[in-house]
N, C-alpha and C positions, 0 to 999 in steps of 0.2 A: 530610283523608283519610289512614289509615294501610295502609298495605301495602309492598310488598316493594320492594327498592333494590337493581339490579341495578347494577355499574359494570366493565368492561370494556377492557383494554388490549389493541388487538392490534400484537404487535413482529414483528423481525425476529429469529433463533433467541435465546435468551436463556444466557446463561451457566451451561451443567448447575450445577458444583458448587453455586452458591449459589442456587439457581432455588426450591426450597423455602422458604428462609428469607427471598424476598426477597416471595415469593406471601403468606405467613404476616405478614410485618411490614407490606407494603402494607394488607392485611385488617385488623388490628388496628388499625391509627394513623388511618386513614379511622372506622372503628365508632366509636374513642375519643375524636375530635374530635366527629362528631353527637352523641353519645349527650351531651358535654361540653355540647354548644350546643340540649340539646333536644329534637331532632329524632329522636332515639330512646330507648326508656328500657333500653336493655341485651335487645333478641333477639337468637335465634340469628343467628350472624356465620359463613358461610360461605367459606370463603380456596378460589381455584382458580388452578393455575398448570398449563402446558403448555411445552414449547419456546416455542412464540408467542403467549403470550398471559398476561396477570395480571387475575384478575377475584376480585371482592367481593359476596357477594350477602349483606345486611341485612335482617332479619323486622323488620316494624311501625314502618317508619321513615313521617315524619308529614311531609305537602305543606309544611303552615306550623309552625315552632314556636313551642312556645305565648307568650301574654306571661307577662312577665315583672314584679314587681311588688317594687319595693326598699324601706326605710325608711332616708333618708337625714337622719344626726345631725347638727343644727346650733345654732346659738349658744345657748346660758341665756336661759330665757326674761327677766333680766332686764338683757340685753343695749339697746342702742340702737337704738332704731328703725331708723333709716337701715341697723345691719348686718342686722335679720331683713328689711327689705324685700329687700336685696340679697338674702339666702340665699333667700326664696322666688321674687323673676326668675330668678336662674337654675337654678331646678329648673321654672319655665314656673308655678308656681301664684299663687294672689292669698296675701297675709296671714293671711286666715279661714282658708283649707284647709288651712295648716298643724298639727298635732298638737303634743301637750306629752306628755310622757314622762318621766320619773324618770333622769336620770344620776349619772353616778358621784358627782358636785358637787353637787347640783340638778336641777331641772326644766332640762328644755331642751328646744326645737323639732325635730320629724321631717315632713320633706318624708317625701311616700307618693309614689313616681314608677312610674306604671306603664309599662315599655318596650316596645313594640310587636314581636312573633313577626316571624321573617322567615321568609321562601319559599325553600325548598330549591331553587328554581330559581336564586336571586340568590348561591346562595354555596357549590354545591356541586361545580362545576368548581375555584373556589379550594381546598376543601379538598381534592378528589382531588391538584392539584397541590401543596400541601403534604403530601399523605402523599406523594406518589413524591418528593419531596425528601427526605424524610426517609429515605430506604433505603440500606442500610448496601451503600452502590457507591460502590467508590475512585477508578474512570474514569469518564467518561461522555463519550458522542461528537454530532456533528452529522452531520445527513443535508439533502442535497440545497440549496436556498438559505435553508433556517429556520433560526432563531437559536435555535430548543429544542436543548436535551441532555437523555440519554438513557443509560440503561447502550446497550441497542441503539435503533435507529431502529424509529419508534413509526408504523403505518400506519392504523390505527383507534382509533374510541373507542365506547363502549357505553356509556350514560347510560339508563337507565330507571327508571321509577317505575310499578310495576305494567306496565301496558301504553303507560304515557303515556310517551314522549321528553322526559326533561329537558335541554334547551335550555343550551351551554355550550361553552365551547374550555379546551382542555388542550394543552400541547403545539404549539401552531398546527392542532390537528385540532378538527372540529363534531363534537357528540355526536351518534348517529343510534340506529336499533335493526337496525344488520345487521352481522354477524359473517361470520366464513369458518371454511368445515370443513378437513379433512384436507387437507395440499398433492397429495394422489394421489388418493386416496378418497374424500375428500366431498364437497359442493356447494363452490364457492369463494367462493358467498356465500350466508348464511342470514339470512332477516330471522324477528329474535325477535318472537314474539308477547306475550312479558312477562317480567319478569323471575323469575317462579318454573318457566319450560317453559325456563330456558337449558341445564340440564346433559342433560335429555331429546331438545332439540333438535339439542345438536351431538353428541349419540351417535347419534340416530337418522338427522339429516339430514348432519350434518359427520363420522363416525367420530371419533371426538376422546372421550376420555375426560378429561374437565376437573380432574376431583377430583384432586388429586398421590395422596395417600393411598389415594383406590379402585383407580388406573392400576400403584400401587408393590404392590399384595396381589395384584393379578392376575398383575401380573408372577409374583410371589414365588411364588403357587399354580400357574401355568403351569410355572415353571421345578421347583419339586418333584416336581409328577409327568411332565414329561418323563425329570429324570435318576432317578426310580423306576421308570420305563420301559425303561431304559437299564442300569438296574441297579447305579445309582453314586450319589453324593453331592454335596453341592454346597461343601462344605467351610466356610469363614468368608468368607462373600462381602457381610454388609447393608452395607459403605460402597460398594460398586458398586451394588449392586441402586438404594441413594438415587439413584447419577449417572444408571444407565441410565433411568429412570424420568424424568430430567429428559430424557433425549434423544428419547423418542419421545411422541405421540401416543393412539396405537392397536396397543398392544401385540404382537408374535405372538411364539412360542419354534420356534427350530427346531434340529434336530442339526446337528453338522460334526465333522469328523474330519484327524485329521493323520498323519503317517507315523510308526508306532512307532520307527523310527531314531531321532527325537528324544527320544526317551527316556533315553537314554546321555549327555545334557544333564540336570543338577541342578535338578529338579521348582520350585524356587524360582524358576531362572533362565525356565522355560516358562510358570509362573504368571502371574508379574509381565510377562512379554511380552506375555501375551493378555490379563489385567484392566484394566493401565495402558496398552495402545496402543490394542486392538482393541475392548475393553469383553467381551470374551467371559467367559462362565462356565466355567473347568476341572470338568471331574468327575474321580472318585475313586472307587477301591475301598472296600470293608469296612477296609481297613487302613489307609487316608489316601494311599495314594502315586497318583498321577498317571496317567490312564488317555489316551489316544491320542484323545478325544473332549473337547468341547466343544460349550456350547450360547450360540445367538444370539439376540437380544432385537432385532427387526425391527419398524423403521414400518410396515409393511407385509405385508397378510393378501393368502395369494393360494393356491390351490387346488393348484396345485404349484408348493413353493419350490426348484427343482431351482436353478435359474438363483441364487436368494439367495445359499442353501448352497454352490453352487460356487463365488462369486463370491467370497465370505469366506473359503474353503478358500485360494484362490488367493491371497491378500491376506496371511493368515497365514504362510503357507510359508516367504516371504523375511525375516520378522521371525525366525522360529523358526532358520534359518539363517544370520541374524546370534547370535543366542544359542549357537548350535554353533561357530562358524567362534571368537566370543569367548575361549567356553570350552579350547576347543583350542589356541587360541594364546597365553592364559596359564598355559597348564600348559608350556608348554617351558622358560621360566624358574623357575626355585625362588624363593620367598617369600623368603628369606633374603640372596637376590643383589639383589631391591626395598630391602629395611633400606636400602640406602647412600644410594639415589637419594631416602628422607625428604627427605636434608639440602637440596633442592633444592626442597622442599614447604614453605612459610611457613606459618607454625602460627599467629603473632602476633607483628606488626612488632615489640613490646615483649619478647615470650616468644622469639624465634626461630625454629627449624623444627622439621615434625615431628618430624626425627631425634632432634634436642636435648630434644623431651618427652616422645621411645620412653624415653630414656635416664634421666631423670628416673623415669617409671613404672614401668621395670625394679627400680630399687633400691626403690622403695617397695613392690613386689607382692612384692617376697623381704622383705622385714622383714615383709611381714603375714603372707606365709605361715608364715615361722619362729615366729611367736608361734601360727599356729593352730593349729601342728602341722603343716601341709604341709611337700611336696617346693621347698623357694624356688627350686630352678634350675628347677622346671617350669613354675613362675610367672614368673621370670626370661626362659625364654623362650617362654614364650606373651606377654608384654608387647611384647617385641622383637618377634615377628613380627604383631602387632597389626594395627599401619594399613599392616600394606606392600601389603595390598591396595587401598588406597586409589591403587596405581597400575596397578591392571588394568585392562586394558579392557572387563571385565563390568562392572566396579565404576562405572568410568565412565561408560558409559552408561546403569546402572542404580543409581544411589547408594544407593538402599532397602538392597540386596543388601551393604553392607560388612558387614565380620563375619561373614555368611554364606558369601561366596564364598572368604569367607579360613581359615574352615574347613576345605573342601572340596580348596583348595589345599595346605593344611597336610599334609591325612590323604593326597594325594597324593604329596608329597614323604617321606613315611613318618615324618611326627615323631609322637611319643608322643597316642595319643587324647586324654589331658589337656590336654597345650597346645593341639590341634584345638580339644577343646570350651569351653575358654577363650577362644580368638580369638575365635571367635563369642558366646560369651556376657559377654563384657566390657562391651558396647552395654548390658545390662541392667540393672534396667527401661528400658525405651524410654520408655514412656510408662503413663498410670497402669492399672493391673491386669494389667500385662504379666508375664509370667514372669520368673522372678529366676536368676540363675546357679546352678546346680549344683554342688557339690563346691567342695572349699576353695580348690582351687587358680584358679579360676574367681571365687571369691566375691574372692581377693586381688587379682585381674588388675582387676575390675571396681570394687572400691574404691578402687584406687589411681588407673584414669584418672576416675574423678569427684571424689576428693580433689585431683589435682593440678589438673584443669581449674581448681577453683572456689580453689584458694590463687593460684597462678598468678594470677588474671583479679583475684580481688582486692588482690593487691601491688602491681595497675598502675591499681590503683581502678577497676575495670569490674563494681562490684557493682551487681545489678540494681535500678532506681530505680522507684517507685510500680508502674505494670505491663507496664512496660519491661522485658526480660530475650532482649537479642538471642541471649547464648550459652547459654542454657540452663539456668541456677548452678541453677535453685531445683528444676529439673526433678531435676537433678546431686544436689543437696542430700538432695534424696525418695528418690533410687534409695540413698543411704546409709543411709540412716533404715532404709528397705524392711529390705536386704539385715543389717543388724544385728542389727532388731528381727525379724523373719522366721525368717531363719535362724541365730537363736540366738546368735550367735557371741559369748564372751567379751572383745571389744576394747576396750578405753580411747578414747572419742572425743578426748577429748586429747591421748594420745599419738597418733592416727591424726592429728591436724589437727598435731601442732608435727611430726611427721616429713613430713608433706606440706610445711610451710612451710619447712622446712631450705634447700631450694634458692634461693630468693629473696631479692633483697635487701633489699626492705619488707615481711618478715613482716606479716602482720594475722590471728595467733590467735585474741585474744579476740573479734574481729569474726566470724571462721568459724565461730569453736564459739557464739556466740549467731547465727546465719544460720543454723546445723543445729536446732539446739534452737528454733528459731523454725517450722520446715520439722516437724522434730517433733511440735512442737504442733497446726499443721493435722491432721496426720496421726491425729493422736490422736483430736482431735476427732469426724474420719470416723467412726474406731471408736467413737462414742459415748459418749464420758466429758465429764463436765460443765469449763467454763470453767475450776471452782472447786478441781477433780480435778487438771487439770490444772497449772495454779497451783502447786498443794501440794507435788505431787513434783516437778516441774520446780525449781523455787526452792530445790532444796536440789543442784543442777546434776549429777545423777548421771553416772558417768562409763561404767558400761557399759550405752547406748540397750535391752541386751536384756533387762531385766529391768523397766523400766517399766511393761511391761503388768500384770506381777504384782502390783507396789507399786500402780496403779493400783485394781486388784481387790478388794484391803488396802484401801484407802481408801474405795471403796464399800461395802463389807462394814463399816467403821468405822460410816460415816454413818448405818446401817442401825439401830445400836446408839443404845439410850433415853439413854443417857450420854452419844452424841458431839457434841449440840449444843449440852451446858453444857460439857465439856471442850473443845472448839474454842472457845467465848466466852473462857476462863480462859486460854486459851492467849495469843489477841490480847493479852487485858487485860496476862501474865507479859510478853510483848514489848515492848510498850509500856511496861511500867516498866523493866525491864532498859534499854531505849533512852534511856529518860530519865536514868537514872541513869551510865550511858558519860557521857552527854552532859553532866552533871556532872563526872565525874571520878571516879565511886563504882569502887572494886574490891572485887568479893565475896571474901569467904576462902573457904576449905573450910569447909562445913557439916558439920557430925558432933556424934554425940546432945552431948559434952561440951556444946559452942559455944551448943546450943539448949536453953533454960531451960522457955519455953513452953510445956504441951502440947498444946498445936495444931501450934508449932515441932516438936515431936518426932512427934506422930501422924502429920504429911507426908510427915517424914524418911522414918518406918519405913515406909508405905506408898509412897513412891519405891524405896525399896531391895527392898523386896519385889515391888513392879512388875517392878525393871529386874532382879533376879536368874532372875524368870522367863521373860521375854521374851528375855534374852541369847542363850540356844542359839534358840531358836526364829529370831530372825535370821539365828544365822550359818547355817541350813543353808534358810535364804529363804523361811520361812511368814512371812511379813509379815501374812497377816490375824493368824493368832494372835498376833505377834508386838505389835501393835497393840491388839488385844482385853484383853490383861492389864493394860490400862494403864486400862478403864472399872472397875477399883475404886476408883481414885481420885477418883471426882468428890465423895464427901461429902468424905470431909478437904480437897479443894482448898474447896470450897461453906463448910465452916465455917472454914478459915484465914484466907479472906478477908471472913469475915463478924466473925471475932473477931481479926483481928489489926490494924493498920495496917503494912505492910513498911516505909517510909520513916520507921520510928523515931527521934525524937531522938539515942537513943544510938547512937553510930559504931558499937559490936559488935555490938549486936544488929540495926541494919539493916541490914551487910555480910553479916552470917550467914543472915540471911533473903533478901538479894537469892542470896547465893553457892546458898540454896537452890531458891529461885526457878529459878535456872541449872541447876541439877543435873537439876530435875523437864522442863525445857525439853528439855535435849537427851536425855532418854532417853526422851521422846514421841516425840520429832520424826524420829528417825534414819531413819522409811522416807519420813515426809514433812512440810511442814509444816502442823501442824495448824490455825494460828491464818489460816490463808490458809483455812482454809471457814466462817469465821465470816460471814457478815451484813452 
């Protein structure tokens, strides 16, 4: 019989953040083991998770799965008796019943074994307990005198097959068909009538909205048009909305409000009080700044929520006045009076303290400003006063907030906006599509503390290993990349990486600048350019990251061209003899018309010099497509030089003058990238 496969965990509350992903991977590993062993051929696969509860529901999953019917290879039929008798015992057949078949050798014997379907009843507690093994939980606990583990302690089980009770233990618990509703609101226990009436049942009779994804819209639609009600915004709220969603049930949105005094508190430091403690949703103006309201995401629906709303109001007040009382008493000190107290802050038992890598970062954010043009002593010190807020007490008890609240203190103490908006945007990118620093003096502040992290960590060999990277480097790596290729900036990644390494006493240059160009190439990729794209202009190690994209473009606009993929073959093949010839000991001369007798030798020439006289300016002032394009005249004279010449000629002049030309037509192709890297 085929029908619906209901299976059912009920826990005790279940871990918000990961409550999704763990409903999702349960549902999946269960469907993809039956579906593996028969028992269903791929229906729809329904994943439901709750605070208390992980459930699976299965279309056309089958009582018995079917048999199964092998062909097993065995000996040449002109094998010895005694080994085909054995091969046919133990496959259980006589001699006769054996087949002959054609192998790779000969003829040889096939046992036909048909293996008998098993009963979802005999093996489908095994596989529920192998899929909650498999769930990506780093803890797991024991409850009362059972020997099961659990992310939480596990009080029911739900086993159905349509209406039928599939028969089983998970966990030390019998599979049964009765469930519990809402721990306030619904029945606290519901016996299903099947497994396709569950999600009906525990809305109509449990309050319990089972689906994560139906329960996470309703939220998201409740909560829009309360703060359109309200006349405000909700701001960047979806990685809450995921947790809240994991914290309840049965959704309700209600208002609450707080004392506009709190407002004279920096909007950042209110936000992150009420998302990260309370789960609450801030609202906002037309203009994004922070309104005296807030909305709640409650278990619980109730006709008047005076008592909720007050009771949150109340609960908030003393956080929000931990956030004031913070705020006010790191403003008595100046940022600048913290600088000292780094030296007391360990950065890295091998690197020393923070102070020692303020001081480090200072001199590199003034060498880069100096080169971009900026103010260096504004870079200078906005470095310095960097991580001195890493010894506030907003900072401390809300680490999200560095940078931010170091900002806020800066513009307090009356230093230059610049340096302000540099302390704070130093952090940048955070993470990826994050906004990138602003203004130069910002962009210097911030490449230097990511240059020095990752030279730093790598002289003490802390480079990050397979998908290992406790400190961050490759994250560090990208916000370089970002901030180069982004915002334009004319830098030399080598000279940023050997002044970064300066301080250290086991330099590892060419290991950073191949770790950035490696972070690069990811990066590239995103933006869509092929492997092969890639490849071409990277291999030629360019040294300012912010023109890649262009040469990139050139490159694709090449490939585009009827000419580029016999002139990239021609290219390989010029490398590879050039190679061969090093490797000999061959040195080209100058090619020039005198040297070349040939005229195929001279027809190359001239169409080289004619190439690279026009492409010249076209490079220097950076059309690299066109710069690149002047070069598809050349594919007949390449096409017939090498159809009528042999370059590795007996005589030493003539096939040094033909390699030396070879050479000449190589690097005035290549200059924006290598072309023999998109050959085939």
């Amino acid at each position: 019989m085929e029908t619906t496969l209901l299976v059912e965990l009920l826990t005790e509350e279940m871990p918000p953040k990961s409550l999704r992903a763990l409903g999702g991977h349960f549902a999946s590993a269960l469907a993809a083991d039956l579906q593996k062993s028969g028992f269903t051929s791929g229906g729809a696969v329904a994943a439901f998770a709750t605070p208390r509860r992980l459930a699976v529901r299965i279309a056309g999953a089958l009582e018995r799965s079917p048999d199964v019917t092998k062909e097993i290879q065995g000996p040449p039929v002109t094998a010895a008796l005694q080994a085909v008798a054995g091969f046919a015992k133990k496959n259980g057949l006589a001699i006769e019943a054996l087949r002959k078949m054609a192998g790779p050798k000969g003829e040889i014997y096939v046992a036909c074994v048909t293996q008998a379907g098993q009963a979802l009843a005999d093996v489908l507690a095994t596989k529920v307990t192998s899929a909650l093994k498999s769930l990506p939980v780093t803890k797991v606990m024991r409850w009362g005198s059972s020997e099961a583990q659990f992310v939480r302690p596990v009080h029911g089980l739900v086993m159905l097959h349509g209406s039928r009770i599939v028969a089983g233990t998970v966990l030390g618990l019998q599979s049964g068909n009765k469930t519990r509703g809402h721990r306030f609101m619904g029945k606290s226990e519901i016996t299903l009538a099947g497994a396709d009436s569950y999600e009906k049942q525990l809305l109509d009779e449990g309050m319990v909205v089972a689906d994560f994804d139906a329960r996470k819209a309703a939220i998201d639609s409740a909560l829009q048009a309360e703060a359109m009600r309200q006349g405000g915004s909700l701001g960047d709220y979806a990685a809450l909305l995921d947790e809240v969603a994991a914290l309840v049930e049965h959704p309700s949105v209600y208002v609450g409000a707080f004392d506009k005094a709190f407002l004279e508190v920096p909007q950042e430091c209110l936000i992150l009080t009420m998302q990260q403690n309370q789960k609450y949703f801030p609202l906002f103006d037309t203009a994004g700044r922070l309104q005296p309201k807030f909305l709640i995401v409650s278990n619980m629906k109730v006709a008047d929520p005076r008592h909720i709303v007050g009771g949150n109001q109340r609960v908030v007040r003393p956080r929000l006045e931990d956030a004031r009382f913070f705020y006010n008493q790191d403003r008595k000190q100046r940022l600048e009076v913290r600088v000292t107290l780094l030296n007391k802050v360990v950065y890295h038992n091998k690197l020393g303290t923070q102070h020692k890598r303020m001081e480090r970062v200072r001199l590199l954010a003034g060498k880069i400003a100096r080169v971009l043009g900026a103010d260096p002593l504004l870079a200078e010190r906005a470095a310095e006063l960097a991580k001195a807020d890493l010894l506030t007490g907003m900072v401390g008890e809300f680490p999200e907030l560095q940078g931010v609240m170091g900002r806020y203190y800066a513009i307090h103490d009356g230093e230059p906006v610049e340096v302000a908006d540099a302390v704070e945007a130093h952090y940048r990118p955070r993470f990826a599509g994050d906004r990138l620093p602003e203004g130069k003096v910002a962009s210097a502040v911030a490449l230097a503390d990511k240059l020095d992290a990752i030279a730093g960590l790598f002289s003490i060999g802390q480079q990050p290993t397979g998908d290992k990277d406790p400190f961050g480097l490759r994250r560090a790596a990208l916000g370089v990349v970002r901030i180069l290729v982004e915002q334009k900036l004319h830098l030399s990644i080598l000279e940023l990486v050997k002044a970064a390494c300066e301080p250290f006493a086991s330099p590892a240059q060419v290991e950073l600048v191949q770790f950035i160009y490696d972070r690069f190439a990811g990066y590239l990729k995103e933006q869509g350019y092929s492997t092969l794209q890639i490849d071409a202009v990277l291999s030629k190690h360019p040294t300012s990251l912010g023109i890649v994209p262009l040469q990139l473009e050139a490159v694709k606009a090449f490939q585009a061209l009827p000419e580029a993929e016999s002139l990239a073959a021609a290219n390989k093949r010029i490398a590879n003899i050039l190679k061969q010839a090093e490797a000999k000991g061959e040195t080209p001369v100058n090619a020039t018309p005198d040297n070349l007798t040939d005229p195929e030798d001279r027809a190359l020439h001239d169409a080289v010099c004619f190439a690279s006289a026009k492409a010249k300016p076209l490079y220097e002032k950076g059309d690299y497509a066109g710069y690149l394009k002047c070069f598809a005249v050349l594919k007949a004279p390449v096409d017939i030089f090498f159809e009528k010449v042999m370059v590795m000629d007996p005589d030493d002049k003539v096939r040094r003058n033909r390699l030396a030309l070879l050479r000449d037509l190589r690097e005035a192709m290549n200059r924006v990238a290598d072309l023999s890297r998109l050959a085939a």
